[in-house]
N, C-alpha and C positions, 0 to 999 in steps of 0.2 A: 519604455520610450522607443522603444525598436519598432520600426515597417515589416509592412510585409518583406516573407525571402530572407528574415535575417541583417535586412538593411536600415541602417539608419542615418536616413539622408546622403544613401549611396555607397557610407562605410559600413565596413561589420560592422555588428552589434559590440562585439567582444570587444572594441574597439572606444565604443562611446560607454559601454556601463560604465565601467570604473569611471569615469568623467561624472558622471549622474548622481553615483553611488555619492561621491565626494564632495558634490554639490549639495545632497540631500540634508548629507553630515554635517555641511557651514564648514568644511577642510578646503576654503577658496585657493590657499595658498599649493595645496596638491593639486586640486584640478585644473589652477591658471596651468602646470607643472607638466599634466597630463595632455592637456587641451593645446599647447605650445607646441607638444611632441606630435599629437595629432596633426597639426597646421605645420610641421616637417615633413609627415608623409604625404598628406593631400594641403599641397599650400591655394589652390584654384576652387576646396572646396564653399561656399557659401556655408552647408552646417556649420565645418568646423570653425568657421571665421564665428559664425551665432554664436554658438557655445564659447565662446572665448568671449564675445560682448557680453554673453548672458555673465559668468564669472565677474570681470570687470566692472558689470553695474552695479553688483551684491556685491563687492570689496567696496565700494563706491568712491568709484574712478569712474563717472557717467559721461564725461566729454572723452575719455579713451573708449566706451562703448560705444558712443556714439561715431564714433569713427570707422570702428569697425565693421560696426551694423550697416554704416554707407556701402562701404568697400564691398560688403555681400549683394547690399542690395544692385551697386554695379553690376557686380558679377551673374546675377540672376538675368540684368537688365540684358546685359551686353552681350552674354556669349548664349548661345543658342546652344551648344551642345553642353548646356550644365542643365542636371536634371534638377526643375521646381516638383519638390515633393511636400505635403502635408508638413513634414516634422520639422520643414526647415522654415518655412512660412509662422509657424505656431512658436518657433525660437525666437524667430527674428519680433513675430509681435508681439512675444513679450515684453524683451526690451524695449522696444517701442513705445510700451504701452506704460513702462515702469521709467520711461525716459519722456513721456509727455509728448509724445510725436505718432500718433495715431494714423494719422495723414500718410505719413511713412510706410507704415504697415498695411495703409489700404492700399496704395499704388501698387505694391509687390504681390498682393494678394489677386490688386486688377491683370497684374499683367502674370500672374500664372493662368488666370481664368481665360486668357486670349491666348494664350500656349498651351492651355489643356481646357476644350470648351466642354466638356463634357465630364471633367471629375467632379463629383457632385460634393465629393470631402473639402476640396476647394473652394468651392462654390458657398457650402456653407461656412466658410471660415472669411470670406467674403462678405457673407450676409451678414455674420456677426460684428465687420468693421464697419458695415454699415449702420448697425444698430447703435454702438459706442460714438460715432457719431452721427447719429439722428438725422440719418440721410431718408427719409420716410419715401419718397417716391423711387430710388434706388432701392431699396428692401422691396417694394414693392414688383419691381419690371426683375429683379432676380430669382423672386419667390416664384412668380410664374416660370419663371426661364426654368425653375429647380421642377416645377409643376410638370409641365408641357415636357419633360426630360422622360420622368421618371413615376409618375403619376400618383404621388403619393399627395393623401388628403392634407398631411400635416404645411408642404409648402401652401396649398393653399387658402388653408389661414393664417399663416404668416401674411399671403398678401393680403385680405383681408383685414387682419388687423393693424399693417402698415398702415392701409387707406385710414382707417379709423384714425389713427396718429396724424395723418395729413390734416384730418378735419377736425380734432381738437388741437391741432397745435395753431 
């Protein structure tokens, strides 16, 4: 689960495994434990806020998740020097996504893609909220965007076969 540099979503790593490890385990009750401790030393972070909803939706406490999931996503919204990284985006839309709120997870996705126009891991994690919901002309103008970036054939048949989707749906 670790970023690049040892970082995970800005914290060390050594930091979030055990969290992970305890997660993997179904030991909700250590990791809410761990992840509490975590949100002591970085309380501004957005991960550790995810990880703490992701915890809370698996106990299932989903309206305490979903609260907190908010709170990150403010926090991602609102303050400009909080770094949008991959692994906090992919936290948050899980829960999102294991909370019925997709919509959620695309807006945070849009608005890292407008603070970082050019990270292509974003970009595709984007496309993919686009796909879950069946934004076909979106998948489309991203695929090129991914194209025209980086020139790799596979975005464009993504857009291609977005258009196809346009036209049987």
């Amino acid at each position: 689960m670790a970023a690049r540099f040892g970082l995970a979503g800005g914290i060390p790593e050594r930091r979030v495994r055990p969290i992970w490890d305890a997660i993997d385990s179904r030991q909700f009750k250590a990791s809410l434990k761990l992840a509490n401790g975590l949100l002591a030393k970085y309380p501004t972070s957005p991960y550790a806020l995810a990880l703490k909803a992701l915890i809370l939706e698996r106990m299932g406490k989903p309206e305490e998740a979903l609260g907190i999931c908010l709170e990150a996503k403010e926090l991602l919204h609102s303050n400009n020097s909080v770094h949008v990284d991959y692994l906090t985006l992919s936290t948050l839309q899980i829960v999102f996504q294991r909370l019925d709120h997709l919509e959620l997870a695309t807006l945070c996705y849009e608005h890292a893609c407008v603070k970082y126009p050019n990270n292509l891991e974003i970009m595709i994690g984007l496309f993919n909220c686009y796909v879950r919901e069946c934004s076909y002309v979106k998948q489309q103008q991203l695929a090129m965007k991914m194209y025209k970036l980086v020139g790799e054939e596979r975005f464009l048949l993504w857009a291609v076969c977005s258009i196809q989707l346009q036209v049987v749906s």
